[in-house]
TITOR-668474 format. One line per field, with one value per residue: residue in three letters; y, z negated, x of N, C-alpha, C in turn. Coordinates in pm, whole numbers, padded with zeros to 5 digits, always signed. Layout:
aa	c(ALA|...)
n_y	c(Y|...)
n_z	c(Z|...)
n_x	c(X|...)
ca_y	c(Y|...)
ca_z	c(Z|...)
ca_x	c(X|...)
c_y	c(Y|...)
c_z	c(Z|...)
c_x	c(X|...)
***
This chain:
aa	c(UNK|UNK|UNK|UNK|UNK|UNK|UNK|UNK|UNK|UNK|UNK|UNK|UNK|UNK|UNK|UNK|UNK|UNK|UNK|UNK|UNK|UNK|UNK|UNK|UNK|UNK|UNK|UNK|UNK|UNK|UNK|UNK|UNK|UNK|UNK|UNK|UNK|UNK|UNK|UNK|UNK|UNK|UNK|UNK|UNK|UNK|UNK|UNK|UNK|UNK|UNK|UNK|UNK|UNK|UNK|UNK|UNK|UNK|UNK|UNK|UNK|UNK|UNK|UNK|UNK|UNK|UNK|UNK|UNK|UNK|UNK|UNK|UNK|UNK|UNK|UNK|UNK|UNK|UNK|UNK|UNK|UNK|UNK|UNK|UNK|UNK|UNK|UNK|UNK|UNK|UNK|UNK|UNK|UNK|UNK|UNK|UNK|UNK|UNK|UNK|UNK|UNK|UNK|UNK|UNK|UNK|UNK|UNK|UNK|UNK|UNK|UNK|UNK|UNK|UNK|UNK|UNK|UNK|UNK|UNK|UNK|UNK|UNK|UNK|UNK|UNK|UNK|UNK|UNK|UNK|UNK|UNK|UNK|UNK|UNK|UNK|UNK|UNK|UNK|UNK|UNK|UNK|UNK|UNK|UNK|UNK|UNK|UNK|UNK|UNK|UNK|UNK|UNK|UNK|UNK|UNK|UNK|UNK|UNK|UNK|UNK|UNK|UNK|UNK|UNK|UNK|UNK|UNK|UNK|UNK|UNK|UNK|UNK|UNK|UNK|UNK|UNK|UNK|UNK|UNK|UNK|UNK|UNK|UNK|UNK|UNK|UNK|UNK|UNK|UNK|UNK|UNK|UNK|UNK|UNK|UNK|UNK|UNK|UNK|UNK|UNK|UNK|UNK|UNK|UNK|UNK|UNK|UNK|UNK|UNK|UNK|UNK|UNK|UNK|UNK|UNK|UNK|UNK|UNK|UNK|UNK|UNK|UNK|UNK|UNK|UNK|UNK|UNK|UNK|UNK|UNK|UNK|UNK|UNK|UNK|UNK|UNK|UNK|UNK|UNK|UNK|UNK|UNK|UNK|UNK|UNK|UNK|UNK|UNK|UNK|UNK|UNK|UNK|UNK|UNK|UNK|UNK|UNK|UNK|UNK|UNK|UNK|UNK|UNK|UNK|UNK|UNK|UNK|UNK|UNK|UNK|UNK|UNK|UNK|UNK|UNK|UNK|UNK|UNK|UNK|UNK|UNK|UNK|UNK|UNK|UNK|UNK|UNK|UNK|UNK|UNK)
n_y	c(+00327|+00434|+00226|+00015|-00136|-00180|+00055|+00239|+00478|+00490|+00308|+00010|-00166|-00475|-00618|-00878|-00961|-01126|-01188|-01249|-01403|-01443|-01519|-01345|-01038|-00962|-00768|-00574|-00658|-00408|-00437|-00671|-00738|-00643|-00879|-01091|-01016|-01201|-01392|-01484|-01739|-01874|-01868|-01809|-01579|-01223|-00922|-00592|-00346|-00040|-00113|-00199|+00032|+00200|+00138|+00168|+00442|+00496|+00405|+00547|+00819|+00786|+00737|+00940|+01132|+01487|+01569|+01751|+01724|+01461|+01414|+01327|+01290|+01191|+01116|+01032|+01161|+01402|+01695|+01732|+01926|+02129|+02062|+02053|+02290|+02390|+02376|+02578|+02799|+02767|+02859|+03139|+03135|+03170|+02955|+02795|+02511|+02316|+02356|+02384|+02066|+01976|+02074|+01996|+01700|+01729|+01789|+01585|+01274|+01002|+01115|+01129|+00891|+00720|+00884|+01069|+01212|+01527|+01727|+01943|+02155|+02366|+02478|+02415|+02100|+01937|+01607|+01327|+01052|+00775|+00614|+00403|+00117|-00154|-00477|-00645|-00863|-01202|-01476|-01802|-02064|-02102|-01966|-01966|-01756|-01638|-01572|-01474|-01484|-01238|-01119|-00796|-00704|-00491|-00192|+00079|+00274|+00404|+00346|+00117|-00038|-00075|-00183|-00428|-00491|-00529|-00711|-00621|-00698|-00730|-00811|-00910|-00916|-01051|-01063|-01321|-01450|-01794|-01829|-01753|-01709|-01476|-01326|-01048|-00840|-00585|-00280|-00060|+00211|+00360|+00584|+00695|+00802|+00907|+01117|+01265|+01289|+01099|+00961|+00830|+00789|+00787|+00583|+00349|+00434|+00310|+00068|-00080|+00009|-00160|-00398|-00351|-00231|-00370|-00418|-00137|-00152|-00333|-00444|-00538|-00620|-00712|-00940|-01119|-01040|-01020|-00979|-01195|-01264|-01067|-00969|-00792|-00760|-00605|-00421|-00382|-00177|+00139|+00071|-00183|-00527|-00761|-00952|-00893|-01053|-01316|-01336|-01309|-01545|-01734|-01802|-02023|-02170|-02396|-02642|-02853|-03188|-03412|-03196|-03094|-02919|-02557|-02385|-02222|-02046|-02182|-02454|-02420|-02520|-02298|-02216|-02001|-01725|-01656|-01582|-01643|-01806|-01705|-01433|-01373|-01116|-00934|-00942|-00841|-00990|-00893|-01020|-00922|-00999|-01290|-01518)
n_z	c(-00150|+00129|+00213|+00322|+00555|+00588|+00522|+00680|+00906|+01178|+01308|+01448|+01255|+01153|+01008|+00731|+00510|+00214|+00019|-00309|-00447|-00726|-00868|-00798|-00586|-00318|-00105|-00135|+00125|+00237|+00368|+00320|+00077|-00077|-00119|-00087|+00227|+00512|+00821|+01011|+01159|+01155|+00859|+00741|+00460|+00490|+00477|+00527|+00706|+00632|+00377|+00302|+00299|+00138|-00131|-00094|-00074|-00336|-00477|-00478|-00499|-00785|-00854|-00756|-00836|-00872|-00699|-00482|-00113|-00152|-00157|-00163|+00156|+00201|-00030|-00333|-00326|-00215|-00047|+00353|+00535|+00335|+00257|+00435|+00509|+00259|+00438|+00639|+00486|+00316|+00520|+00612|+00688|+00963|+01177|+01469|+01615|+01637|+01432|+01237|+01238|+01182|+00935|+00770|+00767|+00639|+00383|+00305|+00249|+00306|+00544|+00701|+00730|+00767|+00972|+01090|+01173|+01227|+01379|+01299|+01278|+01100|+00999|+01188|+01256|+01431|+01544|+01450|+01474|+01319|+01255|+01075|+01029|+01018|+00996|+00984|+00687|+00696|+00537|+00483|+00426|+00489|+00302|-00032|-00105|-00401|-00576|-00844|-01134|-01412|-01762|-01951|-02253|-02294|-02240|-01995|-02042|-02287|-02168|-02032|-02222|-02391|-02233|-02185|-02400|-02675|-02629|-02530|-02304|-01941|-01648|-01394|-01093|-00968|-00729|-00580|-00512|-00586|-00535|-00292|-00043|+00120|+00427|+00616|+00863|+00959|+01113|+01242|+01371|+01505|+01694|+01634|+01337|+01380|+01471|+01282|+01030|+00890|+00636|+00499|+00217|+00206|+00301|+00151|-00074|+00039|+00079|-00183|-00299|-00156|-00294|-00532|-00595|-00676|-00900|-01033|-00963|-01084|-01200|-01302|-01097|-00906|-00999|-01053|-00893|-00652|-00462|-00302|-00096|+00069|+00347|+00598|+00931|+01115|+01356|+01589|+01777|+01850|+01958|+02002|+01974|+01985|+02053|+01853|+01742|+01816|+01613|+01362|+01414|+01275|+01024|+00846|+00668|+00462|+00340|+00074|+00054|-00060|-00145|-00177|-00182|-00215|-00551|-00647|-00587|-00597|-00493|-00234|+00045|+00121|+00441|+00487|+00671|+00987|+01208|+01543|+01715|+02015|+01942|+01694|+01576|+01692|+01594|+01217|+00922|+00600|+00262|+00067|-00121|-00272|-00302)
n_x	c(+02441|+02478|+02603|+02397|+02279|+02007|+01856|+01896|+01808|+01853|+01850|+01704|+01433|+01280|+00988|+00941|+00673|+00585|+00327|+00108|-00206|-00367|-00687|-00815|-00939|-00781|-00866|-01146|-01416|-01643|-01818|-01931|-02017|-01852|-01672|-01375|-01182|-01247|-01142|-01385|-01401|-01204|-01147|-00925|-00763|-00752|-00588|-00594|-00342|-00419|-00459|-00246|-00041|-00190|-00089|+00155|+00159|+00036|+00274|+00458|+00340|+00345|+00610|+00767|+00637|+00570|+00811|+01004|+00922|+00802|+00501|+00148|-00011|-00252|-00489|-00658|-00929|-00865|-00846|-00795|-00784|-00710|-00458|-00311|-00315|-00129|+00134|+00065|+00089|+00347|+00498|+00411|+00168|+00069|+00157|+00328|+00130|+00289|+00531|+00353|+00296|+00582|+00623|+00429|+00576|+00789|+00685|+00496|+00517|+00422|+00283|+00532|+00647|+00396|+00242|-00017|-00352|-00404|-00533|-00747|-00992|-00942|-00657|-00488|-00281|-00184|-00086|+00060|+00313|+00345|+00661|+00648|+00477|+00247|+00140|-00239|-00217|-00206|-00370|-00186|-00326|-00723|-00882|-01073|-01329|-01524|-01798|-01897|-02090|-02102|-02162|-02253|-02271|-02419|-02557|-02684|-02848|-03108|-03365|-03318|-03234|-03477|-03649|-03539|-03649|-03477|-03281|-02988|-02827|-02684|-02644|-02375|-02158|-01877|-01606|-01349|-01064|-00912|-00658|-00416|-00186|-00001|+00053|+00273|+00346|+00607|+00712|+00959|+01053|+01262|+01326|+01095|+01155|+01347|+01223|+01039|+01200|+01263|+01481|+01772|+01682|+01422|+01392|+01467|+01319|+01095|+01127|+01145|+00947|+00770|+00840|+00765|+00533|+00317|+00306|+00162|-00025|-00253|-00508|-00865|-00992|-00806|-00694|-00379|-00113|+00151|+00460|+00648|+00843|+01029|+01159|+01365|+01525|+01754|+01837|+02105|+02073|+01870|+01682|+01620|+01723|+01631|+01343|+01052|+00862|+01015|+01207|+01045|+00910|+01029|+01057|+00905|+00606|+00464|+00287|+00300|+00413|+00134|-00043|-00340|-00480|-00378|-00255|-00064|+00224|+00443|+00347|+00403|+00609|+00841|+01037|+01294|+01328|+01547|+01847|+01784|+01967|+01996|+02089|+02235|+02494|+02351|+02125|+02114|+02048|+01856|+01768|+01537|+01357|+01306|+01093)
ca_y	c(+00296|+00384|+00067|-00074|-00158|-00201|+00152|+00316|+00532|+00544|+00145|-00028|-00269|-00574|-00715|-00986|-00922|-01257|-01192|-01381|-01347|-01567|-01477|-01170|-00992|-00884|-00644|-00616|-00578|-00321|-00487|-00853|-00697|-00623|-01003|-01065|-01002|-01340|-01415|-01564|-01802|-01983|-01897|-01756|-01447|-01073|-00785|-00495|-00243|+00017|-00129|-00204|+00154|+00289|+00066|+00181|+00579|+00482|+00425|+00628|+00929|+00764|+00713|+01046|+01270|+01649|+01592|+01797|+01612|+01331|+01457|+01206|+01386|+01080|+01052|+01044|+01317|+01483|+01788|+01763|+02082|+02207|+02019|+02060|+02474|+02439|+02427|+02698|+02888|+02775|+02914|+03220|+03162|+03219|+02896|+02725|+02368|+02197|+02418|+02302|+01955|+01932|+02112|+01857|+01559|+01762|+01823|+01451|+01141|+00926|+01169|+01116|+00785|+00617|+00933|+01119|+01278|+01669|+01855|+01971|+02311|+02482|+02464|+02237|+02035|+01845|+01450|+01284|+00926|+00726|+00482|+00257|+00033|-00280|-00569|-00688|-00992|-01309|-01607|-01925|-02142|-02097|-01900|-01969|-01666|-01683|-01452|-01507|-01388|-01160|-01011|-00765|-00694|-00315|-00112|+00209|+00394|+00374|+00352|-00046|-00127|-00069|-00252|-00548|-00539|-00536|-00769|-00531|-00775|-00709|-00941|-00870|-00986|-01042|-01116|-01302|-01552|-01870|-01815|-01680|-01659|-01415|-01292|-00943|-00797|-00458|-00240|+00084|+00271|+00464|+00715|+00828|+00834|+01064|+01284|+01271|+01352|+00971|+00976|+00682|+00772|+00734|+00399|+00304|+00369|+00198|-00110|-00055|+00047|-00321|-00494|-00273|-00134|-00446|-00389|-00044|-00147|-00388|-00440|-00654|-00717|-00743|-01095|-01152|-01032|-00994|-01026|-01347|-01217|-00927|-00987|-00705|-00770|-00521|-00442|-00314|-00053|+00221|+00034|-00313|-00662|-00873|-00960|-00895|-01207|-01466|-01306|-01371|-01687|-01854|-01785|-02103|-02168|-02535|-02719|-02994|-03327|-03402|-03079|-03042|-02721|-02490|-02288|-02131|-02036|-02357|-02532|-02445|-02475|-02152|-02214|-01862|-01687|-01636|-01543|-01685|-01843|-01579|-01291|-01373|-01037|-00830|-00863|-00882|-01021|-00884|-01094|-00841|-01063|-01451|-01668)
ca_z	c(-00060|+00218|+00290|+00351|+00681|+00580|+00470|+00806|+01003|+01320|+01363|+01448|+01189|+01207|+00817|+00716|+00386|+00162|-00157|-00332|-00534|-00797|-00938|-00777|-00455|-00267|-00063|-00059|+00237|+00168|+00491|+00294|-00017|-00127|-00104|-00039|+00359|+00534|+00948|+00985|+01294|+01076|+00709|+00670|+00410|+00545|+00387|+00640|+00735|+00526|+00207|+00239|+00303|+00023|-00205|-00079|-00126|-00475|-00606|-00407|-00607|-00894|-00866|-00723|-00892|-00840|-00647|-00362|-00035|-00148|-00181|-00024|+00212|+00176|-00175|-00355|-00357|-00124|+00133|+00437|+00564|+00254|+00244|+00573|+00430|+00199|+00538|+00695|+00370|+00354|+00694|+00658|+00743|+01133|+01260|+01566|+01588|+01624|+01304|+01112|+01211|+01139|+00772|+00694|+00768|+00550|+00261|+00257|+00239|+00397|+00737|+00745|+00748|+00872|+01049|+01032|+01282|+01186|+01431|+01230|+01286|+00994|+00961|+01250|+01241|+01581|+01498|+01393|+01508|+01253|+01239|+00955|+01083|+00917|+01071|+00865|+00640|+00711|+00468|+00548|+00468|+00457|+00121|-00041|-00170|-00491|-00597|-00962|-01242|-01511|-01876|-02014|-02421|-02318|-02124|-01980|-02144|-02356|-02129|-02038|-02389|-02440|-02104|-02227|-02602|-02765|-02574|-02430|-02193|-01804|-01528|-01302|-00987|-00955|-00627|-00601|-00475|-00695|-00466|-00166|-00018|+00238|+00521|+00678|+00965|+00984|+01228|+01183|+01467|+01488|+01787|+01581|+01243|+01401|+01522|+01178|+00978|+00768|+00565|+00402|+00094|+00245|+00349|+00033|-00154|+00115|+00004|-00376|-00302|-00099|-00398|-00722|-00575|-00729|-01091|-01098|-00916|-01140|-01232|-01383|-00994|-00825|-01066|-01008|-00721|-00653|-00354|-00303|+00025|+00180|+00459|+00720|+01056|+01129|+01486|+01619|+01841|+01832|+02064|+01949|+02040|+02024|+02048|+01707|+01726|+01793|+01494|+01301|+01426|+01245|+00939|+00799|+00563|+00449|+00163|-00034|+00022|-00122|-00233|-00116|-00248|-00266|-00621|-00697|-00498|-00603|-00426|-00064|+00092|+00239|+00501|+00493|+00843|+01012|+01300|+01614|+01820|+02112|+01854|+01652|+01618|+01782|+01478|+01108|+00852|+00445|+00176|-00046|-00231|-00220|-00388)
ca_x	c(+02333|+02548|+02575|+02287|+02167|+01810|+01764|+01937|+01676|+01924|+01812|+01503|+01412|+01119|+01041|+00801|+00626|+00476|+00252|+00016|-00262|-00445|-00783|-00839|-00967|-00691|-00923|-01317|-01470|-01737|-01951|-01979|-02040|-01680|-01585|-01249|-01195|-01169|-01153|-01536|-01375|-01078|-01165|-00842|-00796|-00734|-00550|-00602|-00251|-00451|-00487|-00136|-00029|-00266|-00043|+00266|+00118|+00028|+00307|+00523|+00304|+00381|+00727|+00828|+00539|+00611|+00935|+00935|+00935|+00733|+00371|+00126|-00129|-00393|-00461|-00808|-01067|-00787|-00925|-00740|-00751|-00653|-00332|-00263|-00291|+00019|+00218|+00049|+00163|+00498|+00481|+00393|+00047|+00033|+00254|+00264|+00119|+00429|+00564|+00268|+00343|+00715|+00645|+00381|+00643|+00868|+00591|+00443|+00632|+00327|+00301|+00666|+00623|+00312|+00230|-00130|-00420|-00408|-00546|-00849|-01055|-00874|-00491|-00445|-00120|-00154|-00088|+00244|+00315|+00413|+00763|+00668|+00380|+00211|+00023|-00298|-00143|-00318|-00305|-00111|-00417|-00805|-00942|-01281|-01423|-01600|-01846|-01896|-02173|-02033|-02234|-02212|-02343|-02452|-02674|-02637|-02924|-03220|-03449|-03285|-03251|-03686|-03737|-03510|-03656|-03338|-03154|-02877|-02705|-02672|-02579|-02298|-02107|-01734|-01557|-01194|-00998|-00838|-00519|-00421|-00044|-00060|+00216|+00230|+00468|+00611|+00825|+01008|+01108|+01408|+01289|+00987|+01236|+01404|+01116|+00994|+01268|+01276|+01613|+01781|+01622|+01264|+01366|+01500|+01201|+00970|+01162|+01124|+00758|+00727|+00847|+00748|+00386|+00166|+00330|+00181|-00212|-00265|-00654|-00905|-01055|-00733|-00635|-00250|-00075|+00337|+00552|+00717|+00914|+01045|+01300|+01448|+01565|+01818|+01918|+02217|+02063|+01753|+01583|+01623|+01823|+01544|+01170|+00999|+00797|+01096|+01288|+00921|+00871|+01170|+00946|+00788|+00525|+00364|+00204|+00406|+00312|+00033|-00112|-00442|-00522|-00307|-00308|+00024|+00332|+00550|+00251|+00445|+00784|+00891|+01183|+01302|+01356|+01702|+01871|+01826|+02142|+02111|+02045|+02343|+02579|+02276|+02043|+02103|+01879|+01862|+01695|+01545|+01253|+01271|+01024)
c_y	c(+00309|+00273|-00038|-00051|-00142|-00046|+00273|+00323|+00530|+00412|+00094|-00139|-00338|-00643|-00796|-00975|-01044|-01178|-01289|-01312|-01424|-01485|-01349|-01109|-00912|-00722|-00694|-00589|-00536|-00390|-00624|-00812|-00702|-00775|-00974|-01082|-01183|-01343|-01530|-01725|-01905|-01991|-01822|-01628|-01337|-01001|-00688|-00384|-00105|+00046|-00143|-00072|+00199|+00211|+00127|+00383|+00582|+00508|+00489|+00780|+00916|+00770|+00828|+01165|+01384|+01661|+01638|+01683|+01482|+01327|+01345|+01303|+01283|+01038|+01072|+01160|+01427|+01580|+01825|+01868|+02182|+02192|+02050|+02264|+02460|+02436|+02497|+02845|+02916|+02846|+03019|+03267|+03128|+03103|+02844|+02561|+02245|+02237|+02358|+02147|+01875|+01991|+02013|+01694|+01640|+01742|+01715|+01320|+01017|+00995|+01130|+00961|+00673|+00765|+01000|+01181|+01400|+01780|+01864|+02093|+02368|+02435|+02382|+02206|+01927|+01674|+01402|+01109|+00865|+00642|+00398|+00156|-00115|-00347|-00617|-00812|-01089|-01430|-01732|-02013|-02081|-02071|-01953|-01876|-01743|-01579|-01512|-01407|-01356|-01127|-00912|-00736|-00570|-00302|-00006|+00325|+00305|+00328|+00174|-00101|-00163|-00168|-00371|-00601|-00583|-00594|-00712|-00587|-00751|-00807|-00804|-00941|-00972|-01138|-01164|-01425|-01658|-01869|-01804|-01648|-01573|-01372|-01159|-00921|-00654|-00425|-00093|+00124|+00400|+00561|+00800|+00843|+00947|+01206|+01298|+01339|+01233|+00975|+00815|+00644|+00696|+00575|+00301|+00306|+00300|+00084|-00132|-00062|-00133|-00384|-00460|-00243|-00246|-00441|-00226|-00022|-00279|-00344|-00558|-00735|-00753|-00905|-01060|-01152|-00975|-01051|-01167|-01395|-01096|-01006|-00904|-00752|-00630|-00472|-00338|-00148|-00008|+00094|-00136|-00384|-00782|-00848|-00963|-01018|-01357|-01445|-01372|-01505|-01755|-01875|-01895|-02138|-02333|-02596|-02807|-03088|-03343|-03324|-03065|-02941|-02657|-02388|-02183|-02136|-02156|-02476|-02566|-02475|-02405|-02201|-02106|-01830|-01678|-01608|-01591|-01700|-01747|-01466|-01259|-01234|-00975|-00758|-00910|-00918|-00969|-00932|-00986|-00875|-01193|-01549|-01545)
c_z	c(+00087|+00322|+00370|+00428|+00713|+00549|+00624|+00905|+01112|+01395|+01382|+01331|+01165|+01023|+00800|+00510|+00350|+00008|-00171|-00412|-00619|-00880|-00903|-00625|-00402|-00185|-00025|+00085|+00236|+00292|+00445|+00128|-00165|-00154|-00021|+00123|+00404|+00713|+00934|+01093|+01216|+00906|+00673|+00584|+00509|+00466|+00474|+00573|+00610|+00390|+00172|+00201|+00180|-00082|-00224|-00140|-00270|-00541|-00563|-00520|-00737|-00965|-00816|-00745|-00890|-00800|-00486|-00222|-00012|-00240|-00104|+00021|+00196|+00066|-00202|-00385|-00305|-00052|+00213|+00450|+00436|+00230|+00362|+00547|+00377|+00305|+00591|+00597|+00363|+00489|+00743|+00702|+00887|+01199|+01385|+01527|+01563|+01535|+01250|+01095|+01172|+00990|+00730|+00697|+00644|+00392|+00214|+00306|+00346|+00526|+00763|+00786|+00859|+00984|+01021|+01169|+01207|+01238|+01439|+01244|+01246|+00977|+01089|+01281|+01339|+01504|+01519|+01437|+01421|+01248|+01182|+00997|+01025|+00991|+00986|+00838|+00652|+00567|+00492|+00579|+00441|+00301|+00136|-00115|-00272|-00525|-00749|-01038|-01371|-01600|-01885|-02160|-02404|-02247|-02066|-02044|-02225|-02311|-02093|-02150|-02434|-02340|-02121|-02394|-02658|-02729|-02487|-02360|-02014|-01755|-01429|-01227|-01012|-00868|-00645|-00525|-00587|-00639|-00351|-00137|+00138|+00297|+00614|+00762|+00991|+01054|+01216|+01337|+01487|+01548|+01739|+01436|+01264|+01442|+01381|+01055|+00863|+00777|+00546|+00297|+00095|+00289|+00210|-00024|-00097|+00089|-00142|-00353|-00267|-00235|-00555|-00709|-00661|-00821|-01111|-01066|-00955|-01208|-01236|-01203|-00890|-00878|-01086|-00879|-00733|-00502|-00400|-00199|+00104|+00281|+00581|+00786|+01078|+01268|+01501|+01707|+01824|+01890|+02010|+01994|+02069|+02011|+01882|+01689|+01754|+01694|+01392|+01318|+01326|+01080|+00939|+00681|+00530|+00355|+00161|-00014|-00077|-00212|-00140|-00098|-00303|-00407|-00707|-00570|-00453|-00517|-00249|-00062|+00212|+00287|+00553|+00640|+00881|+01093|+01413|+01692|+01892|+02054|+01741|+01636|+01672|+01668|+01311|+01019|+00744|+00381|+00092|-00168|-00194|-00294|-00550)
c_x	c(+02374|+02596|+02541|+02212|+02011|+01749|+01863|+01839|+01722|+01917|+01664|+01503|+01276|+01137|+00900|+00770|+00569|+00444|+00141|-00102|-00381|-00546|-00805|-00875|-00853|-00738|-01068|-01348|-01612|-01896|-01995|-01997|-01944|-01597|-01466|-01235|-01118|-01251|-01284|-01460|-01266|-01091|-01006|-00839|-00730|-00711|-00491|-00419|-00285|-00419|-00325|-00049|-00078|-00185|+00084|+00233|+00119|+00134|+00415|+00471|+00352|+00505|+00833|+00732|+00618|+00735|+00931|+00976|+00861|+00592|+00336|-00006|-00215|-00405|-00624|-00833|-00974|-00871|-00803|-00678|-00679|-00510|-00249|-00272|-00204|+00126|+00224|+00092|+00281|+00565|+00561|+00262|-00032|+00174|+00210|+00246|+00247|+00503|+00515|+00334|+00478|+00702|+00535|+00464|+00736|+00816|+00557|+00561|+00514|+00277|+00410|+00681|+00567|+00213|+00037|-00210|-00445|-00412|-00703|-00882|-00951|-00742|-00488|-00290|-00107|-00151|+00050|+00185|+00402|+00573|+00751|+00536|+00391|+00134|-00073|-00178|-00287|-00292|-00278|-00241|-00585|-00830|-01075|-01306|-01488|-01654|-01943|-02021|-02106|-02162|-02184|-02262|-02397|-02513|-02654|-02764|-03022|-03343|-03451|-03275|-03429|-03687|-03694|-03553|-03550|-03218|-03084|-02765|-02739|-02589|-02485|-02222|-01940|-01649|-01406|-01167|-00916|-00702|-00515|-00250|-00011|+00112|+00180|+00355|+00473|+00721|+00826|+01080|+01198|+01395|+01191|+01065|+01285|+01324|+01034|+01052|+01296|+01427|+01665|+01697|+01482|+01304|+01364|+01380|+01061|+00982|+01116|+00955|+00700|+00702|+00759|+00556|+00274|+00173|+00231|+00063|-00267|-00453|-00736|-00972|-00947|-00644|-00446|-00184|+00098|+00384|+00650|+00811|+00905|+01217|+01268|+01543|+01595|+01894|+02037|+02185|+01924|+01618|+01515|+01707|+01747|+01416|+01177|+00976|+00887|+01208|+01116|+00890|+00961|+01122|+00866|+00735|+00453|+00319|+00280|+00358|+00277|-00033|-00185|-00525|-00472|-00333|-00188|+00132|+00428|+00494|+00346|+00598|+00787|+01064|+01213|+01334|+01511|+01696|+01890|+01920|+02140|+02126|+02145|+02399|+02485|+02196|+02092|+02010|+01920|+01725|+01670|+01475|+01288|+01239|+00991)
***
């Protein structure tokens, strides 16, 4: 692993993420009544920084369960403060803030990371600034939401079975998309890596996590969903060699003649990104997903 540019914390690196997702809500939005999130102004879909993160946490727990180092402090039915207590333990009890906050980058793998606000009454652990950062993903073209009627043959008590005279069927809703190829942008910063304490390793499995995380959040309302591109931009120095956005730009996306509606991946032609002429020798690129 040595090697490999893409997982070196002592570099800045810029990466463009593509997934897809057929029959399924990529992310509700709990304000439209968990329909899949879509820009009211273009129609395009939305899959908020968040949701992507909580993806990457997932299976990060999953995939490094009880190994020390790679706890995730944001997990469900979590208490803060309480987590943010196994550092004040490890401690000793009585640390200073900037103690707390360097043993919670040590303790969790997602402070270390995308960084956390932890300066809470009880235990406080000041606030960590992440390195790994995500832009929402947008989708190439306009989604149409569908918000579908579902049965079911059952009831939940007795009291709905009398009130329907026997017929124990219920109506239900079910939000999704028929396809959706979406594109996200992320950036890792080498100056907060290092104030963090991110390794190779942690990089390494941020990549794995990119690619592996939709095999393992798999569900009946999320349909079909998989990466279909990961590519890292690799610079030569902490700082960088180039603009993010004219390494991103080189990134194109388009429908096939004559496909009018897009409904699977094969539908587009992706002209993968590269390295611009003056950027040559400054930045590297690695293919880690393609197609």
């Amino acid at each position: 692993m040595a090697d490999n540019i893409y997982a070196d914390p002592t570099r800045r690196h810029d990466f463009i993420l593509i997934f897809d997702v057929t029959d399924g809500n990529p992310n509700g939005d709990p304000d439209a009544g968990n329909l899949p999130r879509t820009d009211p102004q273009t129609g395009h879909g939305i899959v908020t920084d968040v949701c992507l993160k909580r993806k990457v946490r997932n299976y990060v727990q999953i995939a490094k369960e009880d190994m020390e180092g790679y706890d995730i402090y944001v997990q469900e039915k979590a208490v803060l403060s309480q987590q943010q207590g196994r550092a004040y333990t490890a401690l000793g009890g009585k640390p200073s803030v900037a103690e707390a906050r360097q043993k919670m980058c040590d303790l969790f793998y997602d402070v270390r990371l995308f960084g956390a606000v932890m300066s809470l009454k009880d235990n406080n652990a000041g606030q960590v600034r992440g390195p790994v950062q995500f832009t929402f993903a947008r989708s190439i073209d306009p989604v149409q939401p569908l918000d579908i009627s579902i049965t079911r043959m059952a009831v939940a008590t007795v009291k709905e079975a009398e009130a329907q005279g026997g017929d124990n069927r219920t109506m239900g809703r079910k939000s999704l998309l028929p396809y959706g190829l979406y594109v996200a942008h992320g950036f890792i910063s080498a100056a907060f890596t290092k104030q963090t304490g991110v390794t190779r390793d942690d990089l390494d499995l941020l990549w794995n996590a990119l690619q592996m995380m939709w095999d393992v959040d798999h569900s009946a309302a999320r349909g079909l969903m998989a990466c279909r591109g990961l590519y890292v931009f690799s610079h030569n120095s902490p700082l960088g060699d180039a603009p993010a956005h004219k390494l991103f730009d080189t990134l194109n996306i388009r429908k096939r003649d004559g496909v009018e509606t897009a409904r699977r991946y094969e539908d587009y032609i992706v002209e993968r990104p590269r390295i611009p002429d003056a950027y040559v020798g400054k930045v590297e690129l690695t293919t880690l997903v393609d197609g």
